[in-house]
C-alpha angles and dihedrals in degrees: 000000000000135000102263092045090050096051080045089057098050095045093055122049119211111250102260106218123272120268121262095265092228091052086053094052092050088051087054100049086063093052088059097043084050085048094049093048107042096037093030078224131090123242130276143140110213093077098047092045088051090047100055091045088049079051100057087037093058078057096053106035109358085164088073088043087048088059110032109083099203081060097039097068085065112034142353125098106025099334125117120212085201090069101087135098093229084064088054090048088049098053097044090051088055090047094051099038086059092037095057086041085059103046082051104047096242101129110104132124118249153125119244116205152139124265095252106053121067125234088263109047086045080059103051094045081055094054100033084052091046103049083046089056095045094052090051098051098048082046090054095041095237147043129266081243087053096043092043115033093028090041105037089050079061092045090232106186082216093053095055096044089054092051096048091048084045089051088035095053095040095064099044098051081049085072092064098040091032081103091059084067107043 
């Protein structure tokens, strides 16, 4: 091997396999006792997310976070929309999502798509996707990991209803972007 390929090889790590999805779970179903028991709350992302934006909003124009009362249970006057256990969720989930991509190999940038869609509209379907889920979950006070995750451990009837119409409507909006991937 020569030098230069040498330098390549150690540079990039070879992709480790997947995990077998029920171990994961597994896996995950301890992540969301741990999180029940130390923060006395589920998990979910929405609520850390909001909060760090509210956070960098009461920066810029903390007049508008002042008078406007949905703001204003997080932030505004002394109040800091950092100080919350769902921030600290939120971060640690970032932080060990990108440490596990990086044991295995997995971080890397790039843009998966189908042949017949091109770089840019894949990301404007991803942003326009993302700002609707957002919304949504800001509209529906919480996150689909919250409400599902959070909601299905308790075994919350609600919970359940909302996953299958997630799963439900999922599959059947595949049938008109299935030609995007193939």
């Amino acid at each position: 091997m020569t030098t230069a390929e040498n330098t390549r090889s150690k540079k990039t790590r070879e992709a480790k396999p997947f995990t077998n999805p029920y171990v994961a779970g597994a896996f995950l179903g301890l992540v969301l006792f741990a999180s029940f028991f130390f923060t006395g709350n589920g998990l979910g992302a929405s609520g850390g997310l909001n909060r760090i934006i509210v956070f960098f909003e009461d920066l810029i124009v903390p007049q508008h976070v002042d008078t406007t009362p949905y703001l204003l249970e997080m932030a505004g006057g002394d109040k800091n929309p950092l100080d919350s256990w769902v921030v600290f969720v939120t971060i640690g989930v970032l932080l060990g999502g990108f440490a596990s991509g990086w044991l295995h190999g997995r971080v890397k940038v790039e843009t998966n798509k189908g042949p017949n869609i091109s770089k840019q509209k894949r990301w404007f379907f991803a942003f326009l996707g993302g700002s609707f889920m957002g919304f949504g979950a800001r509209l529906a006070r919480g996150c689909t990991s919250g409400q599902a995750l959070s909601g299905g451990a308790v075994l919350s009837a609600g919970s359940w209803a909302f996953m299958f119409a997630v799963f439900g409507g999922a599959y059947a909006l595949a049938w008109f972007v299935r030609k995007l991937w193939n």
